[in-house]
Backbone as ProteinMPNN parsed JSONL, in Angstrom:
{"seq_chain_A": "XXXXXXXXXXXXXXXXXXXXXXXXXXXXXXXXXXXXXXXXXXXXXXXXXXXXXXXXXXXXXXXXXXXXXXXXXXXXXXXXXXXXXXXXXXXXXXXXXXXXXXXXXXXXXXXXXXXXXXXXXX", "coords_chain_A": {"N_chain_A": [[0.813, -1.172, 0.0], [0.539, 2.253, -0.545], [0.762, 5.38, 0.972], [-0.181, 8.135, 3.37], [1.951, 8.285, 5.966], [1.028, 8.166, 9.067], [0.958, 8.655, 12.451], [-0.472, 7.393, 15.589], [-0.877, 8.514, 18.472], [-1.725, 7.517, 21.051], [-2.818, 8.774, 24.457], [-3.532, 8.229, 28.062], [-5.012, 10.945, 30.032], [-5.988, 11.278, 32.185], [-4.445, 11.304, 34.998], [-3.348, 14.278, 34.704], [-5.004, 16.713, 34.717], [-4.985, 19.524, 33.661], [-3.826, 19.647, 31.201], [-5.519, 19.946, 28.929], [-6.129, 22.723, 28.952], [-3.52, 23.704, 28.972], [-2.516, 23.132, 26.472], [-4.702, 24.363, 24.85], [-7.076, 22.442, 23.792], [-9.899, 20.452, 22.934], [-11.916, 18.702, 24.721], [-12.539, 14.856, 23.972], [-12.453, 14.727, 21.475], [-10.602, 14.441, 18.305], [-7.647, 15.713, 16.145], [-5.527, 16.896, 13.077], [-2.157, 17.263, 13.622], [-0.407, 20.482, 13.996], [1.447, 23.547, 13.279], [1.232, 24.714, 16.022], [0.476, 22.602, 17.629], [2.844, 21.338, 18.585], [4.208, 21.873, 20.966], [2.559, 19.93, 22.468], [2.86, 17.739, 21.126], [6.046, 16.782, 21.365], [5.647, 16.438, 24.128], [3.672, 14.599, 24.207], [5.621, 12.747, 22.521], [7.47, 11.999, 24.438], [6.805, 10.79, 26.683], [5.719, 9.01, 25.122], [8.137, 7.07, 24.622], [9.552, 7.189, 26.651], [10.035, 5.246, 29.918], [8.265, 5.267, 31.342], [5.736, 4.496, 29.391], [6.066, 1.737, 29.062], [4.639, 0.36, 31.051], [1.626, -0.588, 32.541], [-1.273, 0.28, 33.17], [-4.656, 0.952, 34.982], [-6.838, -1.17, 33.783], [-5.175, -2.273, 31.944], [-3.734, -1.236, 30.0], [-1.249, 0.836, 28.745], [-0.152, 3.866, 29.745], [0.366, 5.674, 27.85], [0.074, 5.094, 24.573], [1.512, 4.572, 21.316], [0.239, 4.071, 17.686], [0.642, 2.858, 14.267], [-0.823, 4.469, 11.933], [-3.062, 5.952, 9.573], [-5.302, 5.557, 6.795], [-4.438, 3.227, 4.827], [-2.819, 1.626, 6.287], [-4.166, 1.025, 9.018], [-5.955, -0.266, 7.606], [-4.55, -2.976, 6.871], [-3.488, -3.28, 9.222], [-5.868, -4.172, 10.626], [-6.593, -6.468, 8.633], [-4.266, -8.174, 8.872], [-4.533, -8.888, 11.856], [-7.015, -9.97, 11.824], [-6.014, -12.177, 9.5], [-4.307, -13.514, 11.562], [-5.716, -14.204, 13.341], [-8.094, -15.839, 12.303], [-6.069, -18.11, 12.1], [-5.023, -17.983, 9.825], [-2.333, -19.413, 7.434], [-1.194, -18.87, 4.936], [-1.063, -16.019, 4.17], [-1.536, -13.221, 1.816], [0.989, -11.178, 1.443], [1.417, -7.84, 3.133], [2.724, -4.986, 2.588], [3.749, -2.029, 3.209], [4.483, 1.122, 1.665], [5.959, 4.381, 1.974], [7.465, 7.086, 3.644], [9.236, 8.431, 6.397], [10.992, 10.462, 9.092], [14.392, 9.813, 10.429], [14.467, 9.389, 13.266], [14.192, 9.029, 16.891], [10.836, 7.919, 16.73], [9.815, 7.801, 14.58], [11.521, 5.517, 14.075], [10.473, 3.511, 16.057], [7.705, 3.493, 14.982], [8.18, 2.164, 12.455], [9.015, -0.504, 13.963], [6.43, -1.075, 15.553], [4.711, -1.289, 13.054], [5.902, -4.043, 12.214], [5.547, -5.475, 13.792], [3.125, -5.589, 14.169], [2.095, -7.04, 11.944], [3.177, -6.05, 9.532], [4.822, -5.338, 6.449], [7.011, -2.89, 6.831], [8.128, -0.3, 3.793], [9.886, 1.795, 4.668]], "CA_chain_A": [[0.0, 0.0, 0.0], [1.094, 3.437, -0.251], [-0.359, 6.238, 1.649], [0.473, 9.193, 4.045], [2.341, 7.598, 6.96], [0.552, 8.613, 10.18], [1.373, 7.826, 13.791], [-1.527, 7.449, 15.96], [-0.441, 8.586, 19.888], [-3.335, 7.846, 22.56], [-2.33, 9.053, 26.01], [-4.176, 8.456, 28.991], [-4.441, 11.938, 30.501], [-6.662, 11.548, 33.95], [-3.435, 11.701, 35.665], [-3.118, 15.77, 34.258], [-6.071, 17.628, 34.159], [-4.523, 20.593, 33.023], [-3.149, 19.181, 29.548], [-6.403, 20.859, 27.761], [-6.268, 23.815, 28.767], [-2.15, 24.361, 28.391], [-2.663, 22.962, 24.942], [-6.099, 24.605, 23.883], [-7.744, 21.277, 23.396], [-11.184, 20.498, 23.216], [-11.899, 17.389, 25.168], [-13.282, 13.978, 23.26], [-12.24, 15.232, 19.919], [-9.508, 14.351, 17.721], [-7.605, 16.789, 14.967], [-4.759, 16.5, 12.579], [-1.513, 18.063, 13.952], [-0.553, 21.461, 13.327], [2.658, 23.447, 14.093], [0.458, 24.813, 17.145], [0.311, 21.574, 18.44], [4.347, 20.913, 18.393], [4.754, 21.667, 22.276], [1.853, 18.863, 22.782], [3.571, 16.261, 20.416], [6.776, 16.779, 21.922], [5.161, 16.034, 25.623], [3.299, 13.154, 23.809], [6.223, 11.733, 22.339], [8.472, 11.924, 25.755], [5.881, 10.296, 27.458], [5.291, 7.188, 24.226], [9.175, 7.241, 24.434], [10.274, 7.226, 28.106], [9.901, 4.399, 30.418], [6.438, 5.233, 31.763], [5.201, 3.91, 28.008], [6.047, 0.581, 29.102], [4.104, 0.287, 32.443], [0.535, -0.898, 32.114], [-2.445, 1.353, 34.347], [-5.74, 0.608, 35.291], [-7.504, -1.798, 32.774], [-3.991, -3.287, 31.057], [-3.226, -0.088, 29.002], [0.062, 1.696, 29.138], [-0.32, 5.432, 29.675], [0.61, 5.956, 26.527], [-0.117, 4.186, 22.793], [1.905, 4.663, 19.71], [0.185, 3.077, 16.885], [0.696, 3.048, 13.026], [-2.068, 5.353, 11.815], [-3.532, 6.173, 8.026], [-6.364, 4.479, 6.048], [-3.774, 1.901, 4.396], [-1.909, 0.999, 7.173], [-5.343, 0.69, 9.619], [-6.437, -1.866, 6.994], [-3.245, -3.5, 6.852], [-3.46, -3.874, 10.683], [-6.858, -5.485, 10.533], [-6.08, -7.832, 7.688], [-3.212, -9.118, 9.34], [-4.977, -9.176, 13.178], [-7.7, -11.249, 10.924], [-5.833, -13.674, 9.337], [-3.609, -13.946, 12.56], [-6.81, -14.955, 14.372], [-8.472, -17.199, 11.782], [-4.524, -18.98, 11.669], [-4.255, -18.008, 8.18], [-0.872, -19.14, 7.02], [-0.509, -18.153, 3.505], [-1.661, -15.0, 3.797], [-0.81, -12.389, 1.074], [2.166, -9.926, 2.126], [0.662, -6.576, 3.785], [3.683, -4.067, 2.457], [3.357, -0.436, 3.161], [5.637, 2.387, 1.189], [6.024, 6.102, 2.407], [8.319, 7.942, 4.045], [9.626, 8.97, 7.569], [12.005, 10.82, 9.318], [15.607, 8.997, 10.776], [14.88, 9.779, 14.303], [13.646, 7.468, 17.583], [9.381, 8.259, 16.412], [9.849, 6.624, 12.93], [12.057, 4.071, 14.889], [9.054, 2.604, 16.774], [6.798, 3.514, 13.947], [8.627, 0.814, 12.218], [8.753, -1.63, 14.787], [5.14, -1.307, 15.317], [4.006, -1.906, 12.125], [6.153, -4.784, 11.94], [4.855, -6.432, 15.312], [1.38, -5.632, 13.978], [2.314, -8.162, 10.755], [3.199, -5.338, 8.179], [5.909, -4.983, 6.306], [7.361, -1.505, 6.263], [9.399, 0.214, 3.35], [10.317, 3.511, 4.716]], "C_chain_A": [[0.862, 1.242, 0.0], [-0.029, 4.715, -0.219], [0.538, 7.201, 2.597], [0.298, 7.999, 5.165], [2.223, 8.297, 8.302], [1.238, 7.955, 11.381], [0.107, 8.227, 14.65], [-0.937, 7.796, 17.793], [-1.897, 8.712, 20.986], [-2.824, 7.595, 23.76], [-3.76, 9.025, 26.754], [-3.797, 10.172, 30.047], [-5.256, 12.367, 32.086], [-5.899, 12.055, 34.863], [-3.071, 13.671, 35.473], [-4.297, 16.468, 33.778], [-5.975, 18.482, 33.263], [-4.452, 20.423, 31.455], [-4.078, 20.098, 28.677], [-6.289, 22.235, 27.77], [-4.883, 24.967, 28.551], [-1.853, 24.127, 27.103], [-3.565, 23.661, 23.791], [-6.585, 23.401, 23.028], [-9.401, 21.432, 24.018], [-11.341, 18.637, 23.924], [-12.55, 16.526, 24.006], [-13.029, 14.299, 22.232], [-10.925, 14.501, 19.678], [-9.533, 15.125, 15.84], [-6.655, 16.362, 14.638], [-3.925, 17.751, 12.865], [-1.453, 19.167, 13.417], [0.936, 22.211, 14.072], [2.604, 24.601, 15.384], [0.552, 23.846, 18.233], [1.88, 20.779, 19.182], [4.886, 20.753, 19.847], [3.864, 20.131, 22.64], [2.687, 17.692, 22.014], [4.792, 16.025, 20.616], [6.517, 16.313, 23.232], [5.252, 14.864, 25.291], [4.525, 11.758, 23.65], [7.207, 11.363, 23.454], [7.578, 11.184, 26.694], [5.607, 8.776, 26.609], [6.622, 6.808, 24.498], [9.929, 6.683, 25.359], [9.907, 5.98, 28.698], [8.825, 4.168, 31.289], [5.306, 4.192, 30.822], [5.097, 2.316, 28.534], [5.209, -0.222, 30.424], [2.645, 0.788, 32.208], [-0.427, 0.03, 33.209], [-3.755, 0.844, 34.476], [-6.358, -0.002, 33.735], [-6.097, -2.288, 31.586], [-3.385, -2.435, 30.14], [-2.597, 0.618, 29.587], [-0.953, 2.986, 29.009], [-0.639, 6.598, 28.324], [0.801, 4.998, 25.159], [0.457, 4.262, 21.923], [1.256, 3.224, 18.895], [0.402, 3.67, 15.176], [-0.682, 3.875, 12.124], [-1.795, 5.671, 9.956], [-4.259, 4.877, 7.708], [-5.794, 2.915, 5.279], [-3.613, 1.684, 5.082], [-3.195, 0.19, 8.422], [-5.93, -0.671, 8.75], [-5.457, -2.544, 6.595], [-3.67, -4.129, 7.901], [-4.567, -4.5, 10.819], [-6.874, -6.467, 9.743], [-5.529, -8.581, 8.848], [-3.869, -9.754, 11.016], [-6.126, -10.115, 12.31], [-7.234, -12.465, 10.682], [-4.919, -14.419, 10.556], [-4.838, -14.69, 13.665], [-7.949, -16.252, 13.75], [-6.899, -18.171, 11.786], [-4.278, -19.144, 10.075], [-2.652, -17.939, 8.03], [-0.406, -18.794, 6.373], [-1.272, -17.274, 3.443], [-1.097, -14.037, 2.498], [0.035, -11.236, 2.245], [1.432, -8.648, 2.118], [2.364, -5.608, 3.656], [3.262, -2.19, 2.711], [4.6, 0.516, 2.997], [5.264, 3.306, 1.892], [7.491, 6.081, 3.041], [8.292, 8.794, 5.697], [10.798, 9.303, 7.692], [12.968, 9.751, 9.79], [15.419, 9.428, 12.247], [13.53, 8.671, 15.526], [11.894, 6.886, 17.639], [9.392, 7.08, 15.424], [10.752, 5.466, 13.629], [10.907, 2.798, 15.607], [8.443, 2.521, 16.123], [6.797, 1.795, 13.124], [8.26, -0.731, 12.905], [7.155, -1.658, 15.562], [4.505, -1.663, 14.153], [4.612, -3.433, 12.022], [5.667, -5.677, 12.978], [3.303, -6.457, 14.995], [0.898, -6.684, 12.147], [2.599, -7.258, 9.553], [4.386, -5.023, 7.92], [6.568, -3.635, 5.614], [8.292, -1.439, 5.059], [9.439, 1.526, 3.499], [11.085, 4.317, 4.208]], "O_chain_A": [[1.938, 1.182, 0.595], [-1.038, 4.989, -0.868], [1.764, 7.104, 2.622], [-0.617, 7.204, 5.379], [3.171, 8.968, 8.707], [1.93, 6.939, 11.325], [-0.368, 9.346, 14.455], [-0.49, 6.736, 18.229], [-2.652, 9.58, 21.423], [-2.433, 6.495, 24.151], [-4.803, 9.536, 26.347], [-2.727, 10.464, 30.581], [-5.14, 13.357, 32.808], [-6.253, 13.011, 35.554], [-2.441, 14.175, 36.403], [-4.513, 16.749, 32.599], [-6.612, 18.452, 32.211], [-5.07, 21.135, 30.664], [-3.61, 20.879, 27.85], [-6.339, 22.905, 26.739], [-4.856, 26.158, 28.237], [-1.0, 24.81, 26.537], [-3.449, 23.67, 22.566], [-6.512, 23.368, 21.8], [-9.919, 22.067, 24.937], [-10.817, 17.631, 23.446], [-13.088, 17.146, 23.089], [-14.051, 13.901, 21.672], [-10.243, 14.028, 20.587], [-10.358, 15.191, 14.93], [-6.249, 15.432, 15.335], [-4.321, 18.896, 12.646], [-2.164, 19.346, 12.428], [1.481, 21.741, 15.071], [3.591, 25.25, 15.729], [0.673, 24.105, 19.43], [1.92, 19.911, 20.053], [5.72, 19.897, 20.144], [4.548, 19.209, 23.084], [3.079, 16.732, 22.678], [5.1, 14.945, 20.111], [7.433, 15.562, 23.569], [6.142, 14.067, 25.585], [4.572, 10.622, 24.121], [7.78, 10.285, 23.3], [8.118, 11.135, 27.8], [5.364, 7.705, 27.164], [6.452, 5.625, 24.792], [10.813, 5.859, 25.129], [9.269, 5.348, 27.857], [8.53, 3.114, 31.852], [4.426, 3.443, 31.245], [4.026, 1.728, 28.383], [5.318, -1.439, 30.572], [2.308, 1.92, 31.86], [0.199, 0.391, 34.206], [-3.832, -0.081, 33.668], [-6.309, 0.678, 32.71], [-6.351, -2.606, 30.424], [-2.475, -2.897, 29.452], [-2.899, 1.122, 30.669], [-2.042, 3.112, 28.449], [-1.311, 7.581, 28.014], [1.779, 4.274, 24.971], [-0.322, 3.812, 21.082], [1.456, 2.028, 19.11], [0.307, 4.876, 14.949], [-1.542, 3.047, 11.825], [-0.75, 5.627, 9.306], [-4.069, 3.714, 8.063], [-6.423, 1.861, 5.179], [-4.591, 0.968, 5.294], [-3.134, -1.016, 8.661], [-6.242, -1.774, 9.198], [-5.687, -2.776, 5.408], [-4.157, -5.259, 7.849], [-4.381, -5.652, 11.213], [-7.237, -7.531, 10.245], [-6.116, -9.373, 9.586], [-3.688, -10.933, 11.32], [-5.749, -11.287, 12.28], [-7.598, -13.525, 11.19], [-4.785, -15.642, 10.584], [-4.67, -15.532, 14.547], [-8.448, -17.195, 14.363], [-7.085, -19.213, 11.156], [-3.676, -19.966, 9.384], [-1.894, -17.008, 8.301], [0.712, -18.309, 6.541], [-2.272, -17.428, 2.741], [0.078, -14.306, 2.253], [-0.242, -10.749, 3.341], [0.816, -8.359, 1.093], [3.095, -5.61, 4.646], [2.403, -1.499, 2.163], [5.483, 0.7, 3.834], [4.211, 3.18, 2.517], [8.379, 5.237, 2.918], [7.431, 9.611, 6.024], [11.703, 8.899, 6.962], [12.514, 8.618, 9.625], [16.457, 9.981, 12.612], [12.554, 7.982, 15.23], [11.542, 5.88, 18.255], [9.084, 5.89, 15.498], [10.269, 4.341, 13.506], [10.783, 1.576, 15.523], [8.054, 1.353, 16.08], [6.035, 0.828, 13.126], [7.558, -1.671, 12.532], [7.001, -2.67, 16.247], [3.601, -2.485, 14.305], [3.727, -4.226, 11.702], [5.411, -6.825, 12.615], [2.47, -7.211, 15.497], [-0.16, -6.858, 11.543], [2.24, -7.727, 8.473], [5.123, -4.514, 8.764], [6.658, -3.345, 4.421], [9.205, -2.264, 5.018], [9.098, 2.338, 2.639], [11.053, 5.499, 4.55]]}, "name": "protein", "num_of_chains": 1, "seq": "XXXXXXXXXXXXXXXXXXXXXXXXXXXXXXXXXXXXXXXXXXXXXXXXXXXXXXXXXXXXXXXXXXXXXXXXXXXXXXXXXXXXXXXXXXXXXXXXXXXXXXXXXXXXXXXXXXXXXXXXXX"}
């Protein structure tokens, strides 16, 4: 597939009330970054990044989510969670082209899609 290569970041933010209103966020919503948002996606990613990320919270979910995000890649990741749950073995190859930066974001990016059965070419 080739498509714009998103990253999907879902933080639990109960722990920080504040966050909306030092960001100008609207609660329950979701928007597509902006370079407004740059102090928030900097937090975000120090927080998907750091060693909090890995340490699970009420109901089995880390704090923080990085997932592979865009309309190809989303149906990529259900294909593959599909045939991984019927035990399809010969599935067809789930490839996804685009383009990311060289730095430790697109690093995980990577290694998420590939843990989620897709095979990146970045």
């Amino acid at each position: 597939g080739l498509d714009n290569v998103l990253l999907d970041i879902v933080m639990r933010v109960d722990d920080d009330p504040g966050i909306f209103a030092r960001y100008g966020l609207q609660r329950n919503t979701q928007q597509l970054a902006s370079a407004k948002h740059v102090p928030l996606l900097n937090d975000m990613a120090a927080r998907a990044l750091g060693p909090e990320s890995a340490q699970s919270q009420e109901g089995g979910l880390p704090p923080v989510r990085i997932t592979p995000g865009g309309v190809v890649t989303n149906s990529f990741r259900a294909a593959a969670w599909s045939f991984k749950r019927r035990g399809v073995d010969n599935r067809p190859p789930l490839k996804m082209l685009g383009a990311v930066g060289e730095d430790t974001v697109a690093a995980r990016m990577v290694r998420a899609m590939e843990e989620a059965g897709i095979e990146p070419h970045l």
